[in-house]
TORFI-247235 format. One record per residue (C-alpha): x negated, y negated, z negated; residue number from 1. Coordinates in Angstrom, 2 decimals, padded with zeros to 5 digits, m for minus. Example, Ala and Ser with C-alpha at 12.3 -4.5 7.8 and 13.67 -1.06 7.14 Angstrom:
2
{{m012.30 004.50 m007.80} 1}
{{m013.67 001.06 m007.14} 2}
END
This chain:
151
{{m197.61 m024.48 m031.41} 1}
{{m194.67 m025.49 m028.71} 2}
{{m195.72 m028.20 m027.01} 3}
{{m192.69 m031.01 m025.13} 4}
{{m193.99 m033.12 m022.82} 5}
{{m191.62 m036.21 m022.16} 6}
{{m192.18 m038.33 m018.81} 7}
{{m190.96 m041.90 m018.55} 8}
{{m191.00 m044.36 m016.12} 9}
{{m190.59 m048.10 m016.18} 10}
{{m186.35 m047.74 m015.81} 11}
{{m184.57 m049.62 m019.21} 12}
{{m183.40 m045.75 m019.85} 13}
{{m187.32 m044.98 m021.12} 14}
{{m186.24 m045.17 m024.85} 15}
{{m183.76 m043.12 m024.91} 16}
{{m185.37 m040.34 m022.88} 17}
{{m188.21 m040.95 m025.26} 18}
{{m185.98 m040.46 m028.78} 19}
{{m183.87 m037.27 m026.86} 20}
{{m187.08 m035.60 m025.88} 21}
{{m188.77 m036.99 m029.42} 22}
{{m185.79 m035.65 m031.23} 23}
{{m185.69 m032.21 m029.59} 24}
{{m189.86 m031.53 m030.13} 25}
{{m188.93 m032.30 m033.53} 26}
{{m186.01 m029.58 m034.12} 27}
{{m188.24 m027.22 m031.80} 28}
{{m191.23 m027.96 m034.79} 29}
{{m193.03 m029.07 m031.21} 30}
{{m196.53 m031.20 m030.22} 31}
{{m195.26 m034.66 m027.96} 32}
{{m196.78 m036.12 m025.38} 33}
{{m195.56 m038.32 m023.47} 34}
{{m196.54 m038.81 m019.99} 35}
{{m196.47 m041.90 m017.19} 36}
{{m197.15 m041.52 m013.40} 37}
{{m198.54 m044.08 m011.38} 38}
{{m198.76 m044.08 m007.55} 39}
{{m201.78 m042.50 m006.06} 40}
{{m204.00 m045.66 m004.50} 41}
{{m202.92 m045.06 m000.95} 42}
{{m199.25 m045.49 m001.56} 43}
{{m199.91 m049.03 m002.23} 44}
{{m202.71 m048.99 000.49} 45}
{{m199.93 m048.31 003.15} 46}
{{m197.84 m051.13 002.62} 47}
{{m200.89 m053.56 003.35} 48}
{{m202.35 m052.11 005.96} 49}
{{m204.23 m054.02 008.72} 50}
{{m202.09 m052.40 011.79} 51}
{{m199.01 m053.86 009.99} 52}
{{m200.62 m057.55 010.36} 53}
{{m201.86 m057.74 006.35} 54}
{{m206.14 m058.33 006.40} 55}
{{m207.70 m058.53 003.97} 56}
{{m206.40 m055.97 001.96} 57}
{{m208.94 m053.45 001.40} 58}
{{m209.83 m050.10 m000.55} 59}
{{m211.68 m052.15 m004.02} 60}
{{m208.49 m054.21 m003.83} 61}
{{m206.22 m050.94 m004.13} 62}
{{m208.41 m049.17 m006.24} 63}
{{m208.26 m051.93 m008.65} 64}
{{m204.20 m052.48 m008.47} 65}
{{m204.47 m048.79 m009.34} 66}
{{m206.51 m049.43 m012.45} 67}
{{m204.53 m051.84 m013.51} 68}
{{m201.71 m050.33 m013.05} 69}
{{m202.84 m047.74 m015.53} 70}
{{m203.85 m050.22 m017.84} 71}
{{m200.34 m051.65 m018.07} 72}
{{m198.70 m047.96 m018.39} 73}
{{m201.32 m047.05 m021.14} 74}
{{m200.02 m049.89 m023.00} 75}
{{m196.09 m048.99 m022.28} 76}
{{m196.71 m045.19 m023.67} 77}
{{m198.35 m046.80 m026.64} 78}
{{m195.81 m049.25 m027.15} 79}
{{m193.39 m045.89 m026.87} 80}
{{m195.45 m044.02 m029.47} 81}
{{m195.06 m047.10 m031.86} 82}
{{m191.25 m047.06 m031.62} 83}
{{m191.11 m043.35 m031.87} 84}
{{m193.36 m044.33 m035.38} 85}
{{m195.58 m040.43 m034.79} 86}
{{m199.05 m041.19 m034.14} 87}
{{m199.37 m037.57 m033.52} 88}
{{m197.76 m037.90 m029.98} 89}
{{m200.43 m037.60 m027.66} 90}
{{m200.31 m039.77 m023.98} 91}
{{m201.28 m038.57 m020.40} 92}
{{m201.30 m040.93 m017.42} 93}
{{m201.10 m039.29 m014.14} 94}
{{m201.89 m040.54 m010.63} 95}
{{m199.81 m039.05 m007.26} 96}
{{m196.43 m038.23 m006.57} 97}
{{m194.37 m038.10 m009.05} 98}
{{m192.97 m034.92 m009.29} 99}
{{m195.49 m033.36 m008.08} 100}
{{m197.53 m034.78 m011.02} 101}
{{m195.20 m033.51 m013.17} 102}
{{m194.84 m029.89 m012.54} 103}
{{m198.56 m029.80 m012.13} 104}
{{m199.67 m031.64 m015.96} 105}
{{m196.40 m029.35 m017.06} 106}
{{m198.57 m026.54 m016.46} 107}
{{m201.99 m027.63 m017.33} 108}
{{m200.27 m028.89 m020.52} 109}
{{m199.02 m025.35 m020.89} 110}
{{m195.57 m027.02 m021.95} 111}
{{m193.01 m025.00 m023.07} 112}
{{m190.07 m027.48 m022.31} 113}
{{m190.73 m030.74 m019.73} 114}
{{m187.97 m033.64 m020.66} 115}
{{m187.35 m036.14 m018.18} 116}
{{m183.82 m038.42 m016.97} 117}
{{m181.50 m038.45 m014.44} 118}
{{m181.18 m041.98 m012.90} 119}
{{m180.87 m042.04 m009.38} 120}
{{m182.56 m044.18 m006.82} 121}
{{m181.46 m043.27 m003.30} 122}
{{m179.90 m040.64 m001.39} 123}
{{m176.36 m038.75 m001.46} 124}
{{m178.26 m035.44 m002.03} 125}
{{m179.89 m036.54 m004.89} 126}
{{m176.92 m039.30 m005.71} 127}
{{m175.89 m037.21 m009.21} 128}
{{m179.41 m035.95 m010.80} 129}
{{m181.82 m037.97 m008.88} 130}
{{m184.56 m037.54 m006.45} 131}
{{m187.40 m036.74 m009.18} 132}
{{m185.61 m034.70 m011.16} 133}
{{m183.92 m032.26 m008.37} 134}
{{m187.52 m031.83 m007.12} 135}
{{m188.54 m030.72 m010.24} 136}
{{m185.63 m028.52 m010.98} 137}
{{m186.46 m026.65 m007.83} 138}
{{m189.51 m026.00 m008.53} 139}
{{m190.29 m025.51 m011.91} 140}
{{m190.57 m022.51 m014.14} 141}
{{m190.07 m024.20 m017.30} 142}
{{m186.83 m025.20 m019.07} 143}
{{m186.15 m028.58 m018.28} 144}
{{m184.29 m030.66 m020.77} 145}
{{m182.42 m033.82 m018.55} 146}
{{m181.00 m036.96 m020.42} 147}
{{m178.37 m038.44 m018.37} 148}
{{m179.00 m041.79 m018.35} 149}
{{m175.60 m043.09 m016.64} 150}
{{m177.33 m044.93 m013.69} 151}
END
């Protein structure tokens, strides 16, 4: 069976990357799942960290943001899977860089097409497709199907 995995982040733009990637699984006769990534705990460690003048802001404290934070994206990929109404899509929620995260489930997924969207958040490099997307572009194998997203 081809297999589309669909990541979405938190950006308005999720549903529609969600029905575009949902539609094309479904004229490719495809398995869905649908994938979040959260920041890896020491991303949010950094910000907090004693040398910067924050105490009191320790490891437990990060590891449970980090939980949470996959609590709340479990529950956004479910609310995703409702709207799509297929309670055969399947869910994955990933910890690390995003991209990186990615390319790497992609594979271990065994994917045959990864469907993602194209806002931009910084950079004139990246100012048309975006800084996740461009990464994985360049580095993928895989046929990747982009929504454009108009941000």
């Amino acid at each position: 069976m081809k297999k589309v995995l669909i990541a979405l982040d938190y950006n308005p733009s999720a549903q529609l990357i969600a029905e575009k990637g949902y539609q094309l699984a479904k004229a490719m006769q495809a398995d869905v799942c649908l994938i979040h990534v959260v920041a890896d705990a020491g991303y949010y460690a950094v910000d907090y960290s004693p040398i910067m003048g924050f105490g009191g802001f320790n490891t437990a404290n990060t590891i449970e943001l980090v939980e949470e934070l996959k609590k709340q994206a479990g529950e956004f990929l479910s609310s995703a899977v409702k709207h799509l109404g297929d309670d055969k899509v399947k869910t994955f929620i990933l910890e690390g860089n995003t991209a990186d995260a990615i390319l790497s489930y992609a594979d271990e997924y065994n994917a045959d097409i990864i469907v993602i969207g194209s806002h931009s958040h910084s950079g004139l490099d990246t100012l048309l497709l975006g800084n996740v997307p461009a990464k994985i572009l360049k580095h993928t194998k895989k046929p990747l199907f982009i929504v454009p997203t108009g941000q």
